[in-house]
C-alpha positions in Angstrom: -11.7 -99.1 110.6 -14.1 -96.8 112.6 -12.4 -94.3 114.8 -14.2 -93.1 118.1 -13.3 -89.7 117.9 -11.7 -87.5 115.9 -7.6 -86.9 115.1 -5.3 -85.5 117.9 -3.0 -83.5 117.1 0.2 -86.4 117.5 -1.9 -88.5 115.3 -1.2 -85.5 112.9 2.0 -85.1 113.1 1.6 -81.7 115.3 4.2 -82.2 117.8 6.8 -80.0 118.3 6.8 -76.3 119.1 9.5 -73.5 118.2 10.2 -72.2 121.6 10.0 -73.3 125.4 8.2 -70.2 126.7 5.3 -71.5 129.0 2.0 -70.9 127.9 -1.0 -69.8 129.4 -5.1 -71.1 129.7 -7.3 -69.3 127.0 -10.5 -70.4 125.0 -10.2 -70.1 121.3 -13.6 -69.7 119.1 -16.0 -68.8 122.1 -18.3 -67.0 119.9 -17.3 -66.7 116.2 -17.1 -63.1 116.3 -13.8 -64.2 118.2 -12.5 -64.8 114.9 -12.3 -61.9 112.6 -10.4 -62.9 108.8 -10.0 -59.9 106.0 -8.4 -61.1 103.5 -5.4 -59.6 102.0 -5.7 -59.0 98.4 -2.5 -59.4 95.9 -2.0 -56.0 95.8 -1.5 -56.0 99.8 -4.7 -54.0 100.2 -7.0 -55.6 102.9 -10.3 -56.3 101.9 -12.6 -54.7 104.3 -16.5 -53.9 103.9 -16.3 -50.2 103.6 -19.4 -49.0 101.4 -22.6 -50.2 100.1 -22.3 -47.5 96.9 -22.9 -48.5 93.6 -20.0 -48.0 91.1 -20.7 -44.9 89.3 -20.3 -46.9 85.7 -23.6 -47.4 83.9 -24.9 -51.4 83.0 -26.8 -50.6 79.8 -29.0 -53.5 78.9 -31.0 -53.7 75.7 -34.9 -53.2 76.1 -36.1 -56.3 75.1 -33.7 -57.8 78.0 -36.2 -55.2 80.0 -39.4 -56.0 79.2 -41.5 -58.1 80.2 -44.6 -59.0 78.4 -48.2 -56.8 79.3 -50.8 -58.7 80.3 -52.5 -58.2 76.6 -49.8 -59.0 75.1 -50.2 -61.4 72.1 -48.9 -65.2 72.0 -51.2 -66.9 70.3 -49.1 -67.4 67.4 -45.7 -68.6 69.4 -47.7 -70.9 71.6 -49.6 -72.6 68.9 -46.1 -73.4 67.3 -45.1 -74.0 70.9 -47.8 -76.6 71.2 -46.7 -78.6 68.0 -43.3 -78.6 68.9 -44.4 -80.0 72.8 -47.6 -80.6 72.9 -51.0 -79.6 74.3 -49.8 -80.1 78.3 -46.5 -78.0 78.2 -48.3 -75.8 75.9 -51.4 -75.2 78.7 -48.3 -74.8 81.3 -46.4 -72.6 79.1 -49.5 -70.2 79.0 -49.9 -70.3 82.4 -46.6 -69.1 83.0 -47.3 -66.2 80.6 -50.5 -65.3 82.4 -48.8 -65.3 85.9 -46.1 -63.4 84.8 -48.4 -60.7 82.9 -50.5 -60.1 86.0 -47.5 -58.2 88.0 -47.2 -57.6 91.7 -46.6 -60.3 93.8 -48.1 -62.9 91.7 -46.9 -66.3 91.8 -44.1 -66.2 89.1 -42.0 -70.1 90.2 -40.5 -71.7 87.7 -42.4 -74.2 85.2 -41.4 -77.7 84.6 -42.2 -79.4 81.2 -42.7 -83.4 80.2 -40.1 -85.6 80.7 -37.9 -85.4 77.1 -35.4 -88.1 76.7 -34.3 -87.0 73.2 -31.5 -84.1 73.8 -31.6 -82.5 69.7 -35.3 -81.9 70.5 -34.6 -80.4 73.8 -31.9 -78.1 72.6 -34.7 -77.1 69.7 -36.9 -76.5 72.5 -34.0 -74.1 74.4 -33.4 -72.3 70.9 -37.5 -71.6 70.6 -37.6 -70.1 73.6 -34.5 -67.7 72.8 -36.0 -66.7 69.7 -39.9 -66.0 70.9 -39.9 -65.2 74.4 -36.4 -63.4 75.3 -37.9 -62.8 78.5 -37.8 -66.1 80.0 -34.8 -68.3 80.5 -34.9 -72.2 79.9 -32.4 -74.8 81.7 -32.3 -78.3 81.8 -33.2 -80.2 85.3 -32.9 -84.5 86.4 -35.9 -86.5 87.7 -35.4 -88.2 90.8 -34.7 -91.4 89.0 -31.3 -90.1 88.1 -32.4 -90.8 84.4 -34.9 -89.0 82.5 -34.4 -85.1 81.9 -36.7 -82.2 81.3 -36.4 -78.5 80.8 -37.5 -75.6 83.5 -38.5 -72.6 82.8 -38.7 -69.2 84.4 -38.8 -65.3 84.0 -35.8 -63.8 82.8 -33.7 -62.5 85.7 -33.7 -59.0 83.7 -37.4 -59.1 83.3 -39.8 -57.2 85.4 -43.0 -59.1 85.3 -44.7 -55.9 83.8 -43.2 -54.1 87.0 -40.9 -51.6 85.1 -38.2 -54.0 84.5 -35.2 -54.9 87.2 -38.0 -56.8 89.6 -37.3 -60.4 88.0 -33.5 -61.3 89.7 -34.9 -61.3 93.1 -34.7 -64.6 94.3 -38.1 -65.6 94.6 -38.7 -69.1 96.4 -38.9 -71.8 93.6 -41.7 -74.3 94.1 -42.1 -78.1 92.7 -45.1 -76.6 90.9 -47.0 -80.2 92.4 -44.0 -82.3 90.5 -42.8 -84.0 93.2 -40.6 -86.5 91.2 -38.4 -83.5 89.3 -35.6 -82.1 91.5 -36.3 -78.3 91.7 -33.8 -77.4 93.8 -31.0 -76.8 91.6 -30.0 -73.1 90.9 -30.5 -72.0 87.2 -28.0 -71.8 84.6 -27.1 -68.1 84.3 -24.4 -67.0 82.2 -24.7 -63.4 82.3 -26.4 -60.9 79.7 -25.4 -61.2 76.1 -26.3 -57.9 76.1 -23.6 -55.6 78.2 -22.2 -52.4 78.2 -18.6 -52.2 76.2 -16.9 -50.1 78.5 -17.6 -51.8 81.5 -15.8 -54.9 82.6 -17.7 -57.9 82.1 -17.2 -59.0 86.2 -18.7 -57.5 88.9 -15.8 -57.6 91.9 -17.4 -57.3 95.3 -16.4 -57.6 98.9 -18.3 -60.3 101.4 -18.8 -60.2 104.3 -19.9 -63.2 106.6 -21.1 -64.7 109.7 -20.8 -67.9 110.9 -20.7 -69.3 107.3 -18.5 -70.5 104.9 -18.0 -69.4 101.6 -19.7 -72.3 99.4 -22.5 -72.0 101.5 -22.5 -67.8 101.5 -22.7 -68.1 97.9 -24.5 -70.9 97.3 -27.5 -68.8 99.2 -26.6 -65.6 97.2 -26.9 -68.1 94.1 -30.0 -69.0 94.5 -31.2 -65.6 94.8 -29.8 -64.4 92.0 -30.9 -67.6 90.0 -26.8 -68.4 89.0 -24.8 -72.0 89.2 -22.0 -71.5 92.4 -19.6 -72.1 89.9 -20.7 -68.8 88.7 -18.9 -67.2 91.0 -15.1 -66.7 91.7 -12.7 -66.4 94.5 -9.5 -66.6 95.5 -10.2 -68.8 98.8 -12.3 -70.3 101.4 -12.4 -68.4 104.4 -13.4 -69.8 108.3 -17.2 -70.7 109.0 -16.9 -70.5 112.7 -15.7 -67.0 111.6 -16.6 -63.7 110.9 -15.0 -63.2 107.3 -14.2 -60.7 104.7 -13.3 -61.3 101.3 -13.4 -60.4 97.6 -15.4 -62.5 95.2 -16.6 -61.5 91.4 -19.3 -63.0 89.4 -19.3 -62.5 85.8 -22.0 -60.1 84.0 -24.0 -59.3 87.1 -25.4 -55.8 87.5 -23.8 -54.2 90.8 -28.2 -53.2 91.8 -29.2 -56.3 91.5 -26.6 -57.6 94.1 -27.3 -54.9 96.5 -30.4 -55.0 96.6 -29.9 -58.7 98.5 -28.5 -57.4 101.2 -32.0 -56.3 103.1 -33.0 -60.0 102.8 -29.8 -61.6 104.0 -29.4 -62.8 107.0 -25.6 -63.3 108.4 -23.8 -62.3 105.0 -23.5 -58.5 103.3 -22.2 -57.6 100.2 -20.2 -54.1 99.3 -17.5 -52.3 97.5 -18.9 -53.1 94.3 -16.5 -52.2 90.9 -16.5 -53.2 87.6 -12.9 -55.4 86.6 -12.2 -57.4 83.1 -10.8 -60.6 85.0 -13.0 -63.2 87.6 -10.9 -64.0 90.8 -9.5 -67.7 90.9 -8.4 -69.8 93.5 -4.9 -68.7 95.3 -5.0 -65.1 93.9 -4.6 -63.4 97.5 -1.4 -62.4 99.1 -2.5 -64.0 102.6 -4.8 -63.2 105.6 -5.1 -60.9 108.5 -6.5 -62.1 111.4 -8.3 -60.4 114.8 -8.1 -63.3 116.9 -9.8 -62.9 120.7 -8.9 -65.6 123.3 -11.4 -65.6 126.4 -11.1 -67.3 129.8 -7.2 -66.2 130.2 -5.8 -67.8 133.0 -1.7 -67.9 133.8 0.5 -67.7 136.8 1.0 -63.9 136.5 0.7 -61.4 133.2 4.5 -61.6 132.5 4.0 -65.5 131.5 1.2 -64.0 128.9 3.3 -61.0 128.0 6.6 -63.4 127.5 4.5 -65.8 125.9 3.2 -63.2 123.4 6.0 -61.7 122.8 7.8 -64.7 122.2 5.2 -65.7 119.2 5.6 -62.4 117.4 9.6 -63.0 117.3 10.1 -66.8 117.4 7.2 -67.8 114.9 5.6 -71.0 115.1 6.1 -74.6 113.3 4.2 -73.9 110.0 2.0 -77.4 110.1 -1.3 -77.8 108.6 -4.0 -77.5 111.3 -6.6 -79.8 112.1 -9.1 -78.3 109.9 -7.1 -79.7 107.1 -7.9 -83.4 108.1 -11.9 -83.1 108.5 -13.1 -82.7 112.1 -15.1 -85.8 112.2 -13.7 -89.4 113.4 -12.9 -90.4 109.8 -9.9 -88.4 109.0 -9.8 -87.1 106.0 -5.8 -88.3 104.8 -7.3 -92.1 105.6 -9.4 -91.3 102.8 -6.7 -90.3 100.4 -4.5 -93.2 101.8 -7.5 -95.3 100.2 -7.7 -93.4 97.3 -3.9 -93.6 96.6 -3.7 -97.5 97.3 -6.8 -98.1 94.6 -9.4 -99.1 96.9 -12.3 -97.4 95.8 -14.7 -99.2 97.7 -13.1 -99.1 101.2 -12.7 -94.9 100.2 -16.3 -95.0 99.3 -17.3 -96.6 102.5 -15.1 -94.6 104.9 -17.1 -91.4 103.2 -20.6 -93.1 103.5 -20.1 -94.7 106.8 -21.9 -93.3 110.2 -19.0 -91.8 112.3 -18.8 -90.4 115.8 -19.1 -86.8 116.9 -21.4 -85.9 113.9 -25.3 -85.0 114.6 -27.8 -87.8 115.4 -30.0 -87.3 112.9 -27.2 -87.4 110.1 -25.9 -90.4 111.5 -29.1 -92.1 111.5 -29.5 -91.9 108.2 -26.0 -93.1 107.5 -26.7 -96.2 109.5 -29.9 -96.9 107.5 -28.1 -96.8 104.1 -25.2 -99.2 105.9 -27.8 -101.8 107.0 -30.3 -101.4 104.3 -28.2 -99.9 101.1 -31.5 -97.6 100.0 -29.5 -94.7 97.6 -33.3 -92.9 97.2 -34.2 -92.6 101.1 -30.4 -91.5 101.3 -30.7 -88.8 98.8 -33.9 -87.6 100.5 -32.2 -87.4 103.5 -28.8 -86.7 103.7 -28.5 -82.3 104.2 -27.4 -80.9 100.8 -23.9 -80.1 102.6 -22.6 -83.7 102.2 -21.4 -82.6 98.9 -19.1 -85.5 98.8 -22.0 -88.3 99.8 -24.7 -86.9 97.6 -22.5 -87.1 94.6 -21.4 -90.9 95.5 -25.0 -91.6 95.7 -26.1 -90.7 93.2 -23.7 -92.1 90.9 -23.8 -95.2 92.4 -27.7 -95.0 91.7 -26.9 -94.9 87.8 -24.2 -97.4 87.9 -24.0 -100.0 91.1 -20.7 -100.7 92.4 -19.0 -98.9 89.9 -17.1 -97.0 92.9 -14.2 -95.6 91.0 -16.8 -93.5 88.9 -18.7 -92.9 92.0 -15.8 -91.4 93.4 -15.0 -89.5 90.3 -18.8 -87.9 90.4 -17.6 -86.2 93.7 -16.6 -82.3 93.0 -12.8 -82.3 91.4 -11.9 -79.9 93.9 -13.3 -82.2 96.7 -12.0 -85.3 95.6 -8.7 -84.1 95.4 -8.4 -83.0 99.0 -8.5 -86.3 100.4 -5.4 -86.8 98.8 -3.8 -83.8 99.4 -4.4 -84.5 102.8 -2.4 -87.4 102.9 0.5 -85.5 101.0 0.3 -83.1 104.8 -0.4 -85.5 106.7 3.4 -86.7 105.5 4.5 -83.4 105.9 3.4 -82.9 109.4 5.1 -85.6 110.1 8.3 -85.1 108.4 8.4 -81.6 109.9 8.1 -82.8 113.5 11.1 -85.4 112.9 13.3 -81.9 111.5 13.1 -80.3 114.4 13.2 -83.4 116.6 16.5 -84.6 115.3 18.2 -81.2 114.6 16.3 -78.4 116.3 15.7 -75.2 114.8 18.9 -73.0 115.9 19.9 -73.7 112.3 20.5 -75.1 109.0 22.0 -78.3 108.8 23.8 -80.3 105.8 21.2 -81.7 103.2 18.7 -79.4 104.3 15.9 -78.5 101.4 16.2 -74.5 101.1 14.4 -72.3 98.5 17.1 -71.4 96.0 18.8 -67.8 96.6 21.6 -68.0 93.7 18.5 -69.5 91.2 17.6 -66.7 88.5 14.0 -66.1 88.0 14.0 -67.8 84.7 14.9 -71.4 86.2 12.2 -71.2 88.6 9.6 -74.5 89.1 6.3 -75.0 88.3 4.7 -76.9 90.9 1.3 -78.3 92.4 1.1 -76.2 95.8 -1.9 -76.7 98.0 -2.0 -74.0 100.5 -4.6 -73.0 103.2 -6.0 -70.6 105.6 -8.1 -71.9 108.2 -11.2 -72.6 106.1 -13.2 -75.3 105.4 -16.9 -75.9 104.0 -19.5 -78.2 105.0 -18.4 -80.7 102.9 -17.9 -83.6 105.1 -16.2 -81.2 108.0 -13.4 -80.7 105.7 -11.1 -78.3 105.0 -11.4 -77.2 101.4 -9.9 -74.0 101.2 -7.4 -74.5 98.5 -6.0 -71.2 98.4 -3.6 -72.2 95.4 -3.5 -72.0 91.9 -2.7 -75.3 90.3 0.0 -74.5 88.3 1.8 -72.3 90.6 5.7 -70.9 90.0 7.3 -70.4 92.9 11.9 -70.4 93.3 13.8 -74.0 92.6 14.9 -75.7 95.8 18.6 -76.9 96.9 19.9 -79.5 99.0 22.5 -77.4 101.4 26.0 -78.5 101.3 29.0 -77.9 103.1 29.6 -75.1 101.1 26.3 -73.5 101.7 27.2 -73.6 105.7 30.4 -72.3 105.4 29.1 -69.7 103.4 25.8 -68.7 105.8 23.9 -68.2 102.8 20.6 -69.8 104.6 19.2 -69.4 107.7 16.4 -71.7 109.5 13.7 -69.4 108.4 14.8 -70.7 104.6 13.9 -74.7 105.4 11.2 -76.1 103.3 10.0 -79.5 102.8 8.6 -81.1 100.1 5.2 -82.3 99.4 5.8 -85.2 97.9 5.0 -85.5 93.8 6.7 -86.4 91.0 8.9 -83.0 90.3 9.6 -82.5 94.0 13.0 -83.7 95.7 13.5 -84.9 99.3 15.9 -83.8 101.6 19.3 -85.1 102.0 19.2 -86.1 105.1 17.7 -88.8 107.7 14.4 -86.9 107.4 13.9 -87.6 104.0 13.6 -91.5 105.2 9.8 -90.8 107.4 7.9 -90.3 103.9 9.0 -93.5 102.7 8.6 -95.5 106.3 5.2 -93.7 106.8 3.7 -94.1 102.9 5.3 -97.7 102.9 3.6 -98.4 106.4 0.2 -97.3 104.5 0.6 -99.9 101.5 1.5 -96.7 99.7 4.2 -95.7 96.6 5.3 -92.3 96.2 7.3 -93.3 93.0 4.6 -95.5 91.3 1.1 -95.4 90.1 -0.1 -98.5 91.8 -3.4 -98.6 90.1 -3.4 -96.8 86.6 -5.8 -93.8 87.9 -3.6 -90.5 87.7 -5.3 -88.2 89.5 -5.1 -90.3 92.7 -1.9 -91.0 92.6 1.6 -89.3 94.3 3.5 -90.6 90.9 1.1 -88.2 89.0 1.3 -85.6 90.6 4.3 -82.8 90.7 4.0 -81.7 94.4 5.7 -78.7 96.1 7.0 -77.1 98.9 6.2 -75.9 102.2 8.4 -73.3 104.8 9.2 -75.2 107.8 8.5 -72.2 109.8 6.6 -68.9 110.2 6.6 -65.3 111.8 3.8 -64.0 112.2 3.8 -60.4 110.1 2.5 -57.0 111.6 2.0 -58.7 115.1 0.0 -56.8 117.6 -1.8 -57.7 120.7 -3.2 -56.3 123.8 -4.8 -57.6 127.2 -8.1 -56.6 128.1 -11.1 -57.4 131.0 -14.7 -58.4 130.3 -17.7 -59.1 132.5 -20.1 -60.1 129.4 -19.3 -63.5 127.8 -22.2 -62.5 124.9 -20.8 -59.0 123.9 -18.0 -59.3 121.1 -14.8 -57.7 122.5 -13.5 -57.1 118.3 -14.8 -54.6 116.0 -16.4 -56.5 112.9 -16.6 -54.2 109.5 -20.1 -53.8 110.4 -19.6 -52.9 113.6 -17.1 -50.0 112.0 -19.7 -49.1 109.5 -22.4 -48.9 112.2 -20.4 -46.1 113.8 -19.3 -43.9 111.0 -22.3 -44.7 108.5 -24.9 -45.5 111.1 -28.2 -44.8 108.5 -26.7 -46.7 106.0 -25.6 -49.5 107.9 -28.3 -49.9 110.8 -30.7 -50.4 108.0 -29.2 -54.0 107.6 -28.6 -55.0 110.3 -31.0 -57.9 110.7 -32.9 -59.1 113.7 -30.6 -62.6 114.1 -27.4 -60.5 113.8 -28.7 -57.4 116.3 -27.3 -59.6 119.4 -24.2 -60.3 118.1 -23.1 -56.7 117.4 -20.3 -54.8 119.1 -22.9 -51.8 119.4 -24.0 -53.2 122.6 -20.4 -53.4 124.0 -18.2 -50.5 125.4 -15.3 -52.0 124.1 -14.3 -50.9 120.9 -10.3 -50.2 121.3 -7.6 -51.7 118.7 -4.9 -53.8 119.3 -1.2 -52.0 120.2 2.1 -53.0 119.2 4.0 -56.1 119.4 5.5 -54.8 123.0 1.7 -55.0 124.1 0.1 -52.1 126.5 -0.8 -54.5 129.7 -3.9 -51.9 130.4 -6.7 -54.2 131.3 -9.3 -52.6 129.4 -12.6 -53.2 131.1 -16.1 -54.5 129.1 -19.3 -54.7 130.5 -21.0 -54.0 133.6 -18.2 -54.8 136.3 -20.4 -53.8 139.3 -22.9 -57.1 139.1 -20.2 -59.6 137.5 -16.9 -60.7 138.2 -14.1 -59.6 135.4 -12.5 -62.2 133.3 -9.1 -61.6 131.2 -9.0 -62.1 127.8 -6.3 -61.3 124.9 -6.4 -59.9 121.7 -4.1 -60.7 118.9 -3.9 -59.4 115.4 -1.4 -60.8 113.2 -1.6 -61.6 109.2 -0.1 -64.6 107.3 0.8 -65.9 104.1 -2.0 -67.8 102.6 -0.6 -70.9 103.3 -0.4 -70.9 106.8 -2.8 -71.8 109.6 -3.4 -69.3 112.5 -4.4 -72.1 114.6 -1.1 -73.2 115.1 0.2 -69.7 115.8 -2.5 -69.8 118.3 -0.8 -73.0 119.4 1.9 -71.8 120.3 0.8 -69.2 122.4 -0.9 -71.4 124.3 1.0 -74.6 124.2 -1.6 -76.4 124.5 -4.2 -78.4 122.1 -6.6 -76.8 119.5 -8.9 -79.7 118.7 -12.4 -78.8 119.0 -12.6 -81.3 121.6 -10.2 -79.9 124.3 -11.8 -76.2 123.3 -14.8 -77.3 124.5 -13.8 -78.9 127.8 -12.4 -75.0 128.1 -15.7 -73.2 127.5 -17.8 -75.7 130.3 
C-alpha cells in the first residue's frame, strides 16, 4: 500500500529516551560540513587525511607493461591474423585504434567496440589474442541494450602511455559510444591489477578518502571510472554519510600509489591521501567505530543551563542504541515493508513496492516510475531511471530477459542490497522490542530473564553470528541505508538469560542488556519482551521459526542473527557552545581545512572551484571542542557588526560502529530527526 510520506520515528519503533533532561531547539545537517565522520581504524588510530606523499616503496612494472607502440610500429602481421580470426570490420576498427593510439598527445584514444559475438570459446580466443600480440591494450566483455547479445571492448592498457613516455594511459579519459548507440558503454573495465608487480611491495594500495557530500559507492564508483577498475575493485570496511563530510580508509588491489594521486587535481568534492603499500584489501566491518564532529545550528532553549544539563546529561546517561532512520530508506516506501515482502515470499508485491512511484522523491524520477506502472516499458525505464537506482536497474533488467520471473529479478539485485531489505525488518523488530524493555522495566537496572553478553563465558565458547551493524551511512541506492559495517561471519561473546542468581550476585549492570536480532542461532529473552517479535512478525504474516517459502536467503529461519547493546555512551565526549553571524561559513575544521593551514602549497593546489565556498578558510572560527564539562564561551563567527548572532553547539563524540549518532543527537534534543521535521527547522 503507498505511503504519503515517509516513516516517523514511532512507526520505527524510536520511542523512548534514556533520561528526562529537557532538550533544547537545534538544526542538524544545515550544510553537510555540519557533519564531519573519520573513521576509527581497528587499531584505534583515526583515519584522518594528513599527506598527499607517495610511499617511498618503488612499483616496478615490466617494460612491455610501459610501452606503448610508436607510431611506425609494425602490425601488419598481427592484424592480418586479427582479420581472419574477426573479420575485415573489427580488423579496420582494430587498426584504427592502433593509429590513434600511435599519434600521442591528446588524440582521441576511447575505447573500441567490436561485432556482436554470440559464441563465448571464440570470444575468450579473441581475449587470449589480444594478450599475446598487443600487451598494451586491455580487452573486456560489454552487453547490447537488448540484454542478449555480447561483444568485446577494447582500450589502451591503463599502464600504456600512448607513445607519451609511459604512465599517461590510467587517466580516466571520457569513454565514448564510438557512434554504437545500441552497446552499453558505460560500464567500467575489468581491471584486475598488473600481473607484473614488484615482490616486496604489498599487492594493495591502502589509501585514506576523503569526501564531500557523497557517499562511498558513488566516491568510488567516480574514482573507478577513472582509473578504468570494476567498484568491486575496491575494498572498505564501511559506508560512510553522504550528507557528510567523510574520512575513511579504502585499498584497491595492484594499483600504483602515482596513478591515484594524480586524480586528485581533477576531482571535484573527493581527495585521496596517505597512500601505503599493505598485503591484505579492507572488508566490510574491519573498523573499530567512528568519530564524529557534529555542529547543531539555530540553538534555541530557555537559558544555557538547559543546553549545558542537556549535554552533559548525553555524555553520562548515553542514549537508547536504536537503528536511525537512515536504516529504513528515507523515501515513503520503507525499506523493512520490503523485507516483510521478501520474508513472506511475495516477490511480486517486493518487486512492485521497489518499482513503484513514491512520494517525497524528485519529479522527474517519479515520472518515469509512473510511466513504467501505467505502460510496463523495461527499455524507456532503463534509459531513464539515474544509474543510482541500483536496486531498480537490476530488477529491470532481469525482468527484460525473463518476464515475471520476479524471484530471479529480485535475486539480480546486488547481494549486499537485497539483503538489507531484510535486515531491516530484523531492526525494525528490534526497535520495537527495545522500546517495550524500557517501557515495561525502565533502565535503572537489570531485571530477571534479561539477555546479557556472557561475563563467566571463556573465549573458546564464544558465538558465531550474522551481525548487521551501521554507522549513519547510506548510498543512493533507493535512499537506503547500506552501510553494513559487519563482517558476515562475525565472533562476538555467548549470551545469557539473567537469573535470580545473577541479581543477587550484581554481576550485570543495565549497560550489559542486549537483544537479539532474531535468526536461527539467536535466543530471546526470558521475559514479557520476548513476546513483541512474535506479536509483531505474526501481525506481518511472518515466521521467525520457519522458511515459509523454500528461498533461504530471505528467510529469518535461515539465518543465524545476533545481538545488539540496548544502550550506549557516547566515548571521548566533548562539546562546546559557540556564536555565528554567517549561516554559509562552516563553523568545524574539515582535514582539508587542517591541511590548508599547515601545508597551504600543497593543499590549496586542490582545492577546486565548487569546493572554494565551502571552506573553513573563509571563517574565523577554527577552535576545537573542550571537555565533557563544556567551556560556555560563546565563541563568535562572522561579521557581528551587520548581522545578528545565532548560537550553535558543537559536539564531538566517537561510537562503536554499530551505533547511530543520530539518536545520540536525539537525545540531546528530544526531539525528531526525520528529514522532514529538520527541514521545518531550517525555513
Amino acid at each position: 500500500m503507498a505511503r504519503s510520506s515517509s516513516l516517523s520515528e514511532a512507526e520505527a519503533g524510536v520511542s523512548c529516551f534514556a533520561s528526562t533532561l529537557p532538550g533544547f531547539r537545534g538544526v542538524l545537517k544545515h550544510r553537510y560540513s555540519d557533519f564531519i565522520v573519520h573513521e576509527v581504524a581497528r587499531d584505534g588510530t583515526l583515519v584522518q587525511l594528513t599527506s598527499f606523499d607517495l610511499p617511498t616503496e618503488c612499483v616496478d612494472v615490466k617494460e612491455e607493461e610501459k610501452a606503448a607502440p610508436s607510431a611506425d610500429a609494425d602490425h601488419s602481421q598481427a592484424l592480418e591474423s586479427f582479420r581472419a580470426l574477426c573479420g575485415d570490420a573489427d580488423c579496420e576498427a582494430l587498426r584504427g585504434l592502433l593509429e590513434r593510439v600511435a599519434a600521442g598527445g591528446d588524440n582521441d584514444v576511447s575505447p573500441v567496440i567490436l561485432s556482436p559475438d554470440a559464441d563465448k570459446a571464440h570470444r575468450s580466443e579473441v581475449h587470449n589474442f589480444f594478450k599475446k600480440n598487443f600487451k598494451f591494450l586491455v580487452t573486456d566483455t560489454v552487453e547490447h541494450s537488448d540484454g542478449v547479445q555480447r561483444c568485446i571492448r577494447m582500450r589502451l592498457g591503463s599502464g600504456a602511455g600512448g607513445g607519451r613516455g609511459g604512465g599517461g594511459g590510467g587517466r580516466g579519459r571520457k569513454r565514448k559510444n564510438m557512434g554504437a548507440s545500441d552497446w552499453r558503454d558505460d560500464r567500467p573495465f575489468d581491471s584486475r591489477g598488473s600481473s607484473n608487480w614488484s615482490d616486496h611491495v604489498g599487492k594493495f594500495l591502502r589509501f585514506h578518502l576523503y569526501k564531500e557530500n557523497k557517499d562511498t559507492q558513488e566516491a568510488l564508483g567516480v574514482i573507478g571510472k577513472m582509473l578504468g577498475l570494476q567498484p568491486r575493485s575496491f575494498g572498505f570496511a564501511g559506508t560512510k554519510d553522504k550528507r557528510a563530510v567523510t574520512s575513511q580508509q579504502v585499498t584497491v588491489f595492484k594499483v600504483p600509489a602515482n596513478r591515484l594521486a594524480a586524480l586528485n587535481n581533477r576531482l571535484f568534492g573527493i581527495k585521496v591521501g596517505n597512500f601505503c603499500y599493505v598485503k591484505e584489501g579492507l572488508v566490510l566491518g574491519q573498523l573499530m567505530g567512528n568519530r564524529f564532529t557534529i555542529t547543531l545550528r539555530g540553538v534555541i532553549a530557555e537559558s544555557e543551563d538547559v543546553i549545558k544539563a542537556a549535554a552533559d546529561g548525553l555524555g553520562k546517561n548515553g542514549f537508547i542504541n536504536y537503528y536511525g532512520l537512515q536504516r529504513f530508506g528515507s523515501g515513503s516506501v520503507p525499506t523493512h515493508l520490503v523485507g516483510a515482502a521478501l520474508l513472506r515470499g511475495e516477490w511480486k508485491a517486493a518487486v512492485n513496492l521497489i518499482l513503484d512511484p513514491r512520494e517525497g522523491e524528485r519529479d522527474d524520477i517519479n515520472e518515469q516510475r509512473k510511466h513504467y506502472k501505467e505502460h510496463g516499458d523495461i527499455d524507456k525505464a532503463l534509459r531513464n531511471f539515474p544509474r543510482h537506482l541500483v536496486a531498480e536497474r537490476a530488477i529491470l533488467q532481469c525482468l527484460k530477459k525473463c518476464p515475471g520471473n520476479y524471484l530471479q529479478a529480485l535475486k539480480g539485485i546486488p547481494r549486499t542490497l537485497r539483503m538489507m531489505y531484510v535486515h531491516s525488518y530484523q531492526s525494525y523488530l528490534w526497535n520495537h522490542a527495545a522500546t517495550m524493555r524500557v517501557e515495561k522495566y525502565g533502565i535503572s537496572q537489570v531485571v530477571e530473564g534479561d539477555l546479557v553478553y556472557n561475563k563467566e563465558s571463556p573465549p573458546e565458547e564464544s558465538t558465531s553470528v550474522d551481525i548487521a551493524e551501521t554507522d549513519d551511512g547510506h548510498t543512493n541506492s533507493s535512499e537506503i541505508d547500506l552501510c553494513s559495517e559487519a563482517q558476515p561471519e562475525e565472533t562476538i561473546q555467548s549470551v545469557k538469560i539473567v537469573d535470580s542468581g545473577d541479581l543477587l550476585k550484581g554481576t550485570y549492570t543495565f549497560d550489559d542488556v542486549v537483544l537479539p536480532l532474531p535468526g536461527s542461532q539467536a535466543i530471546f529473552p526470558g521475559n514479557a519482551v520476548a513476546e513483541i517479535y512474535h506479536e509483531m512478525a505474526k501481525k506481518d504474516g511472518i515466521s521467525l521459526t520457519e522458511n515459509a517459502h523454500g528461498v533461504k536467503e530471505f528467510s529469518i529461519a535461515s539465518m543465524k542473527g545476533g545481538y545488539r547493546r540496548l544502550f550506549q555512551r557516547p566515548i571521548d565526549f566533548q562539546w562546546e557552545l559557540m556564536t555565528y553571524t554567517d549561516e554559509s561559513l562552516s563553523l568545524a575544521e574539515t582535514d582539508l581545512d587542517v591541511l590548508s593551514r599547515t601545508k597551504p602549497k600543497e593543499a590549496n593546489d586542490l582545492v577546486t572551484s565548487d569546493q572554494a565556498q565551502d571552506k573553513l578558510e573563509e571563517a574565523s572560527d577554527t577552535s576545537m571542542p573542550t571537555n565533557g564539562s563544556g567551556s560556555l564561551e560563546n565563541k563568535p563567527t562572522g561579521n557581528s557588526d551587520t548581522s545578528p548572532r545565532k548560537l550553535a553547539i558543537k559536539l564531538a563524540f566517537t561510537l562503536p560502529a554499530s551505533c547511530y549518532a543520530t539518536m545520540a543527537i536525539r537525545e540531546l534534543l528530544k526531539t525528531s530527526t526525520s528529514v522532514a521535521y529538520q527541514k521545518t527547522l531550517s525555513c
